[in-house]
C-alpha positions as CSV (number, residue, x, y, z in Angstrom):
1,X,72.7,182.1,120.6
2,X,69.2,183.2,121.9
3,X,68.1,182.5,118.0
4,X,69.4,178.8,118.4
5,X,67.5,178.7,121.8
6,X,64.5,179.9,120.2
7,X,64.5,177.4,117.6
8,X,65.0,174.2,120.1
9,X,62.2,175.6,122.3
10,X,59.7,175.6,119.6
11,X,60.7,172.5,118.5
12,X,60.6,170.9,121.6
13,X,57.5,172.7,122.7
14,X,55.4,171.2,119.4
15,X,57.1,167.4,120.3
16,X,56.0,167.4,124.0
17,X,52.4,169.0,123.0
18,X,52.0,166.9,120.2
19,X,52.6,163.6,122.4
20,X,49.8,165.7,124.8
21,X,47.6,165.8,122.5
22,X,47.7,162.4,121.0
23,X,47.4,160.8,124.1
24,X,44.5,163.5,125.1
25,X,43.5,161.3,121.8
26,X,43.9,158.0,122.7
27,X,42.9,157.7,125.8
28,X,39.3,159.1,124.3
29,X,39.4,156.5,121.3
30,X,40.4,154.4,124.4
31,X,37.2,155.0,126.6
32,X,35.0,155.3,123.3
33,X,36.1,151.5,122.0
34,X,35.5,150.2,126.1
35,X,32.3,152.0,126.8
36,X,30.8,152.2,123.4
37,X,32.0,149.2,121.6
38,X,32.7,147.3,124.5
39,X,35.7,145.7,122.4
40,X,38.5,147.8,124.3
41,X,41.5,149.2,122.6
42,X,45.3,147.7,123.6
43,X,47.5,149.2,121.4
44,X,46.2,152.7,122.0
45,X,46.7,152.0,126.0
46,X,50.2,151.3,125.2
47,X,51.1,153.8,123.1
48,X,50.0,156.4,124.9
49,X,52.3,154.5,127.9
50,X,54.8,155.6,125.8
51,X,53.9,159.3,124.7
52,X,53.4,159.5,128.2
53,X,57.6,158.9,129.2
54,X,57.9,161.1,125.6
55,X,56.2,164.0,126.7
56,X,57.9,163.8,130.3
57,X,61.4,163.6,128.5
58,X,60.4,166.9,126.2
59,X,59.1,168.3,129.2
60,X,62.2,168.0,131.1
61,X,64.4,169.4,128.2
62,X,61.8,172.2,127.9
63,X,62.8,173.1,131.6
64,X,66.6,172.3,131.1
65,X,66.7,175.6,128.8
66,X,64.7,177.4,131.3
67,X,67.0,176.7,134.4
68,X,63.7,175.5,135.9
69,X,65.5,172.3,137.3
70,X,65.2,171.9,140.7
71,X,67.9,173.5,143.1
72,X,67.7,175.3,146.9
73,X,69.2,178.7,146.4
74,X,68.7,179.6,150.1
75,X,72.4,179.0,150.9
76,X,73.8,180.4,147.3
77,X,71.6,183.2,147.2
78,X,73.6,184.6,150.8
79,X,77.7,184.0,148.6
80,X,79.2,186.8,146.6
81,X,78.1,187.2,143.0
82,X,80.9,185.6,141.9
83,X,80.6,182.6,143.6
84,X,76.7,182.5,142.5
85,X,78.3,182.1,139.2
86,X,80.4,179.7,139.7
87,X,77.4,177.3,141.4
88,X,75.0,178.4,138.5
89,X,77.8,177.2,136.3
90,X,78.7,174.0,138.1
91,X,75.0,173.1,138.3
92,X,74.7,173.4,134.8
93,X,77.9,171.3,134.5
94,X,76.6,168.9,136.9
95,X,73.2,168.4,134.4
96,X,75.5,168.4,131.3
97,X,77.2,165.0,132.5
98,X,73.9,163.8,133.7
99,X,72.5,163.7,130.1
100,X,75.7,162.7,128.9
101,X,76.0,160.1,131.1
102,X,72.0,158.5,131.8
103,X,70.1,159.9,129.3
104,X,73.0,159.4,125.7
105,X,74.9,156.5,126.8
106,X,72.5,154.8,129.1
107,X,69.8,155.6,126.7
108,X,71.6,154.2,123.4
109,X,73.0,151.3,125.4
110,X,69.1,150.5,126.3
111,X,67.3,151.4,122.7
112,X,70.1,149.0,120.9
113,X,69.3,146.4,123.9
114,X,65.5,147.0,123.1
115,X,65.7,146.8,119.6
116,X,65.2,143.1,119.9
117,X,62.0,142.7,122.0
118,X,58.5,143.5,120.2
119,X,55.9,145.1,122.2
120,X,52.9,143.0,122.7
121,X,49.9,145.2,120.9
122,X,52.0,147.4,118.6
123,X,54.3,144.7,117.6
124,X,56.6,147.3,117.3
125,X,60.5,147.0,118.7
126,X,60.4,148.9,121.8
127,X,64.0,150.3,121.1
128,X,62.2,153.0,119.1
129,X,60.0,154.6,121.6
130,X,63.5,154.2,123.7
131,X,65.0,156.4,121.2
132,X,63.7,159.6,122.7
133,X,66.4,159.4,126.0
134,X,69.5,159.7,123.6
135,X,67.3,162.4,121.6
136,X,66.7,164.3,124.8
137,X,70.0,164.1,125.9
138,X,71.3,165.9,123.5
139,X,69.2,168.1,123.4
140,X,69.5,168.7,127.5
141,X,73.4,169.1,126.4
142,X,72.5,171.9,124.0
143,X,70.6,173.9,126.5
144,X,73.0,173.3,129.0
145,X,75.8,175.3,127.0
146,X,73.3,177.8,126.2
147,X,72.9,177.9,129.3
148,X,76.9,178.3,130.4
149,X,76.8,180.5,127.6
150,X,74.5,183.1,129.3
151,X,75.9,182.9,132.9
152,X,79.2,183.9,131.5
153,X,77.6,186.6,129.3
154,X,76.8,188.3,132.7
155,X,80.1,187.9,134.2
156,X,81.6,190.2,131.7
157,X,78.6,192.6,131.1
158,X,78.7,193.0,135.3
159,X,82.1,193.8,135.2
């Protein structure tokens, strides 16, 4: 399992620096077309509107298979180990039906609604930048069993 986990962090850790880095990219070819050329650059200032939602949705995955998501321990921290468990658990399950729910149905029902509207400089259908909630989903999924995975792992080597 932590070979599997491995794998989907690097992979998500190139996707989210890659969209970084391009849009570390554009927005230069951006200020050099404005200021230099002084015939600015749309389709670059869009694009990197959309690496921007891209990187924030690898981000968030990247932090799904750390347990990094936000949560107040104050009050779970003070319960019995067991029950600990049981609330790491259920928040996992909790973040499982959230990408099942939003981010793979909501996010297919909303790239197949996009599919039909262009965007204005990239002429481009915006479904396909749309495509990276349902991507990201599943990937949240993934991490989220991984996740179960391990909590249950140190049930049984605690007891």
């Amino acid at each position: 399992m932590q070979s599997m986990r491995n794998v989907l962090n690097r992979i998500m850790n190139v996707l989210a620096g890659v969209s970084l880095i391009a849009m570390t990219a554009l927005t230069c070819w951006q200020v050099f077309t404005r200021y230099i050329l002084n015939n600015p650059s749309t389709w670059s200032e869009e694009l990197v509107g959309y690496l921007f939602a891209w990187a924030s949705l690898f981000g968030a995955s990247l932090i799904t298979g750390e347990r990094g998501h936000m949560n107040i321990p104050v009050v779970v921290e003070l319960m019995p180990a067991k029950a600990q468990k049981f609330f790491a658990v259920f928040g996992e399950v909790i973040a499982m039906l959230f990408s099942a729910i939003i981010l793979i149905y909501g996010g297919y029902k909303i790239t197949l609604l996009a599919m039909g509207q262009m965007t204005s400089s990239l002429g481009i259908a915006v479904g396909v930048f749309y495509i990276a909630m349902p991507v990201c989903g599943v990937i949240n999924i993934l991490y989220t069993v991984l996740n179960i995975y391990d909590i249950c792992k140190k049930k049984e080597e605690a007891a």
